[in-house]
N, C-alpha and C positions, 0 to 999 in steps of 0.2 A: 551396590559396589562394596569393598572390603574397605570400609573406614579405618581399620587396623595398618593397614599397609599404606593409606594416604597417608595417616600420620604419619606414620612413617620417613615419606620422604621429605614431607613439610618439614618434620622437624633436621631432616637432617640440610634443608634448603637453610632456614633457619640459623641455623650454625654455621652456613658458609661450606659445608661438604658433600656438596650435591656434585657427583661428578657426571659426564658427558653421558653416560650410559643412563643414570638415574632419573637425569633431567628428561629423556625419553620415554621412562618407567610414567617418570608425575605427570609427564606431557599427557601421554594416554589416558589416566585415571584424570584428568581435568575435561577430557571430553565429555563426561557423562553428565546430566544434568543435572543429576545430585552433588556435584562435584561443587556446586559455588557453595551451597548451603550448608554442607561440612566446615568449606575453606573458613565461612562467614563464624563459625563455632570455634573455630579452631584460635581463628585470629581476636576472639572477643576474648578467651580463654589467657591466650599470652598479652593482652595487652594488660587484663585485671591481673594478672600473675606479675608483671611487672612492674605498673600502678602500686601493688600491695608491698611488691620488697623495698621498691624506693619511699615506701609509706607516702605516696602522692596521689592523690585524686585525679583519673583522669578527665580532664575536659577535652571532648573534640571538637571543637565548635571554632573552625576557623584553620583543620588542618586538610579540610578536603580536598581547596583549593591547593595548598601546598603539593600534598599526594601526586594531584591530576598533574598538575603541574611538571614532576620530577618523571613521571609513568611516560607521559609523552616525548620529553625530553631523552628518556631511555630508549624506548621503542625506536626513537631514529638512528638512535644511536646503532644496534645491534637486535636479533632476535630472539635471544635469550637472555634475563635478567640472571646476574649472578650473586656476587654478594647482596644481603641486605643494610639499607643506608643507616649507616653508623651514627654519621652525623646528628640525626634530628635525639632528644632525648630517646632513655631507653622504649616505654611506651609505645611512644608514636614510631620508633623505629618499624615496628612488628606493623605497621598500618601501613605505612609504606610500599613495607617490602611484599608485603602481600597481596594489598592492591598490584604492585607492580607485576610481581608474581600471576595473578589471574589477567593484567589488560597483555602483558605480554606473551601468555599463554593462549590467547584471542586473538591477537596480530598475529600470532606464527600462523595460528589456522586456518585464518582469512586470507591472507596474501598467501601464504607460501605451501599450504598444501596442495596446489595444482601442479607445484613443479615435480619434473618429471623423476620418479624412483631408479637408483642405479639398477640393474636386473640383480648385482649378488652384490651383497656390500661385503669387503673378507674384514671391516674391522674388528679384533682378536675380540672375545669376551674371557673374562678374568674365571677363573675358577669359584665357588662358594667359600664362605669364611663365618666364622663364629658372628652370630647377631641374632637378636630377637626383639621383641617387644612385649613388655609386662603388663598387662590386664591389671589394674588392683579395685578392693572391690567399689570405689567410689564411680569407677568410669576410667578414671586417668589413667593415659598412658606413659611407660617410660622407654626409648631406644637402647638398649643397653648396651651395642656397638657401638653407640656417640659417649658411653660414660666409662670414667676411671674408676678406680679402685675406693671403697671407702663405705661408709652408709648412705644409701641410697634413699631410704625412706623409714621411716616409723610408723607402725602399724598396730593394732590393740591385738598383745599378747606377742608381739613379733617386731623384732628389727630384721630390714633387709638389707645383706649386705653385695657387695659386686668384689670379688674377690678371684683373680685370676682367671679371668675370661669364664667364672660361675656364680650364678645368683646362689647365695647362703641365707636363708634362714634362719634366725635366732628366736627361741623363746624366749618370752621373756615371764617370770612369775610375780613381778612388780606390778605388770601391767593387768589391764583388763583380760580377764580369757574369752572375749564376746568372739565368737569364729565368724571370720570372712575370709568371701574365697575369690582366689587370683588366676591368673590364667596367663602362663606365658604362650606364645608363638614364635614360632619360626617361619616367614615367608618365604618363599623358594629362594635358593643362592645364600641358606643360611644355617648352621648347627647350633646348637647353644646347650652347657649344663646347671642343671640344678640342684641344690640339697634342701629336701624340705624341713620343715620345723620338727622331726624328728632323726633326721638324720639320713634317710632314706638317699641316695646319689640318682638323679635322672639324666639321660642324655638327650636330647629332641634331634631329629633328624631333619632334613627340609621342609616345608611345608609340613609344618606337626604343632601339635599343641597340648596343653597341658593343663586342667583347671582344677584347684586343690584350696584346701582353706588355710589361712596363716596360724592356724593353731589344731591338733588333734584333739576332739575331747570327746568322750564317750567311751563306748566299749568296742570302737573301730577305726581303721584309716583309712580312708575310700578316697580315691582321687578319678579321673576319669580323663582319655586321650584319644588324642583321634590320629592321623598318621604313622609315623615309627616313630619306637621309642625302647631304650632299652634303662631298665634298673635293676639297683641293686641295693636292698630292702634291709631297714636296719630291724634286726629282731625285735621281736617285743610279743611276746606269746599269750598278754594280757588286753593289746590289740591288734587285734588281726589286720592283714593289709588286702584292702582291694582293688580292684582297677574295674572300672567300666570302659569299655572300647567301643566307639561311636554311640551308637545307639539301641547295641545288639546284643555283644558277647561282654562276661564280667572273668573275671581272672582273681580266685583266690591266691591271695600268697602264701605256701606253707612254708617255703624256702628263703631263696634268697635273688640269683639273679638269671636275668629272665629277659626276652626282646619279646618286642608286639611290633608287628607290621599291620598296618590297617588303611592303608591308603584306598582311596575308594576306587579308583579309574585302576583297580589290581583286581578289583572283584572277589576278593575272600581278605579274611582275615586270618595270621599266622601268628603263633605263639610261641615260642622255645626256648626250651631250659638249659642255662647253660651249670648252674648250681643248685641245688635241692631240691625243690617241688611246687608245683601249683596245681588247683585245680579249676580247670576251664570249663564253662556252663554256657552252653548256644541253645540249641534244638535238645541236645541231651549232656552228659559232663562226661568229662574225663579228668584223669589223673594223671599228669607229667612230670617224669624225673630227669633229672641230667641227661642230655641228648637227646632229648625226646622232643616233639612240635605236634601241634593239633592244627589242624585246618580247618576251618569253619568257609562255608561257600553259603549265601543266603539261597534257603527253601531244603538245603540238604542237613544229612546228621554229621555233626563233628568228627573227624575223622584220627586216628593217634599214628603216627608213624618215626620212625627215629630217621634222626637227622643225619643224611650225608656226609656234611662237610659244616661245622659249626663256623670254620673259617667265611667261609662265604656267608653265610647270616650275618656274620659281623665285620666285615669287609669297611662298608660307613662308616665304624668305630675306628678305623685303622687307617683310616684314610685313603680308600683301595672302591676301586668298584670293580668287581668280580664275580665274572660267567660263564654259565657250565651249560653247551650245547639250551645258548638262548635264544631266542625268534628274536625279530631285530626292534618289536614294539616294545618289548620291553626293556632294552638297553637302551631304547629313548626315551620313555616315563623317566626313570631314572637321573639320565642328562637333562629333560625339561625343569624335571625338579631342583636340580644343584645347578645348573648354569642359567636359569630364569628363563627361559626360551619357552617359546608354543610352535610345537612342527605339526603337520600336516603331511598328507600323503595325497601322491598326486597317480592318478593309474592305481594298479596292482601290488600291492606290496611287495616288496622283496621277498624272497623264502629261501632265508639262512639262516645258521645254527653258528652264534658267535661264544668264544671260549677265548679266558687267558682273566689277567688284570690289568687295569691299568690305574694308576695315580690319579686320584683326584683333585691332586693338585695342578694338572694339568690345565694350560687353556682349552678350551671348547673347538678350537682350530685345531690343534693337536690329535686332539681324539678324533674329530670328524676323517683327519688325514689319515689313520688309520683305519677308519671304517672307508675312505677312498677305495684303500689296497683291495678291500673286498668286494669294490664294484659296485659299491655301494654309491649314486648321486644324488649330491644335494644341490641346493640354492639357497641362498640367505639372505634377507632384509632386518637389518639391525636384527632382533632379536626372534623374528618369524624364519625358521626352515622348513622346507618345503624335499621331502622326500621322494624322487623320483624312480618309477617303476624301470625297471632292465632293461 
């Protein structure tokens, strides 16, 4: 399972900002069996994280009872636990809440998944928003749609900071220059930007990641991504900049800025130049300058072709998603990734050729009603759509 994305919701349960849709998200991710042994990591983690600020030893020797006690008492109360209990010290709160959190996440599933599923449920889903989660290199994670503005962590050779909805990097030449390396993501339903410790600006698109060291040293700067991603690369002609893409293709930088699409369920990777030059290395290499994209398709040779419409590459960036004579699986990839959804197709696919833009800020209802027009039928269960054949 994606222990990245439990945490995730843990922590935003945690904080009291788990909303109705999320608590569906963690509900799911708590089925799995791996699911308590995480949970059990997570909550040993916040309670010594807690223990250690209040400089208090924790002893638990006598709050078990307590726990079971206030778990049971919730459960009849209602089927989802919501805040976590304030009341008891800080410590033991996190014990609480999370026991609570797993026997009531076990009571829902017990009793109440026999009851019966509406056939289409129309409640709206929100459009995607800026969020991620920080990799650093010890393990720890940070949500950085749950954090304000300010420094967020200290790092050897690096301060991080959260700066206007973007992770900033600082060197620092005080500190150690020992290199570790960090890794942000984006889960589906999320964008986020970055500046790395040279200055370089990255943007992550849904389901995308990032893994880079908190300091450049040597005679290079190699980072490596997997999903889309678009940057724009601070010169430095004494170190070159690279990019590895999954596990496949690498991306010299000669220029400046540049998108990589790599999503795997796309089956090729795409490169394009919107300022100076790269050169791209798969099967064989190429050289691309402004307007230009290479396509790489795994067992075939890299291919160069200039770009259409640079507009539509960067559509994500603009907050737009935008289609030229599209098949309709691919303007669902797309919606899976940014509104968190898993569709399915039920029968024969559709065969249509969709074109236009639309807002991505829109609700997921919204856009579906315009794929209606097209005769296009769906079905929905919270976050599963089910695509139906004409």
């Amino acid at each position: 399972m994606d222990t990245q994305v439990l945490r995730y919701y843990l922590d935003k349960y945690a904080l009291g900002t788990l909303s109705e849709s999320d608590w569906e998200k963690l509900r799911d991710l708590l089925r799995s069996a791996e699911a308590v042994e995480h949970l059990e990591h997570y909550l040993d983690e916040k309670i010594l994280e807690e223990a250690r600020s209040a400089q208090d030893e924790p002893d638990l020797s006598g709050i078990t009872e307590d726990v079971l006690s206030a778990v049971l008492k919730k459960i009849h109360e209602e089927k989802k636990p919501t805040t976590p209990i304030r009341r008891l010290v800080p410590w033991i709160r996190y014990a609480a809440a999370f026991f609570l959190l797993l026997a009531g996440v076990s009571t829902y599933l017990f009793f109440f998944r026999s009851e019966k599923t509406p056939e289409n449920i129309t409640e709206n889903i929100e459009p995607g928003k800026e969020g991620a989660i920080l990799t650093l290199a010890d393990g720890s994670t940070l949500v950085l749609d749950s954090l304000e503005n300010g420094t967020i962590t200290i790092q050897p050779g690096s301060r991080i900071e959260l700066r206007d909805g973007q992770i900033v990097y600082d060197s620092d030449d005080k500190k150690s220059r020992r290199v570790a390396y960090n890794t942000m993501s984006t889960p589906r339903g999320r964008e986020f930007g970055l500046v790395l410790p040279d200055g370089t600006k990255v943007w992550l698109n849904a389901a995308s990641s990032i893994t880079f060291p908190t300091v450049f040293e040597g005679g290079e700067r190699r980072v490596s991504v997997t999903g889309e991603a678009y940057f724009e690369i601070a010169e430095n002609a004494a170190q070159p900049f690279w990019v590895t893409i999954g596990n496949s293709d690498t991306v010299q930088v000669l220029g400046t800025h540049f998108n990589v699409n790599s999503y795997r369920n796309e089956g090729r990777i795409v490169t394009t130049v919107l300022e100076g030059s790269v050169k791209v290395s798969s099967a064989n290499q190429v050289i691309l300058r402004a307007g230009e994209q290479a396509v790489s398709v795994p067992g075939q040779s890299l291919t160069k072709n200039a770009v259409p419409d640079l507009e539509q590459v960067m559509a994500w960036r603009s907050g737009v998603f935008y289609f030229k004579s599209a098949d309709l699986q691919t303007v669902m990839k797309q919606l899976e990734r940014w509104y968190d959804i898993d569709v399915t197709y039920q029968g024969r696919i559709p065969e249509l050729k969709i074109s236009g833009k639309m807002d991505r800020g829109l609700s997921l209802q919204e856009i579906l009603d315009f794929l209606m027009k097209m005769d296009v039928k769906f079905t929905r269960t919270g976050r599963a759509l089910t695509v139906h054949s004409i």
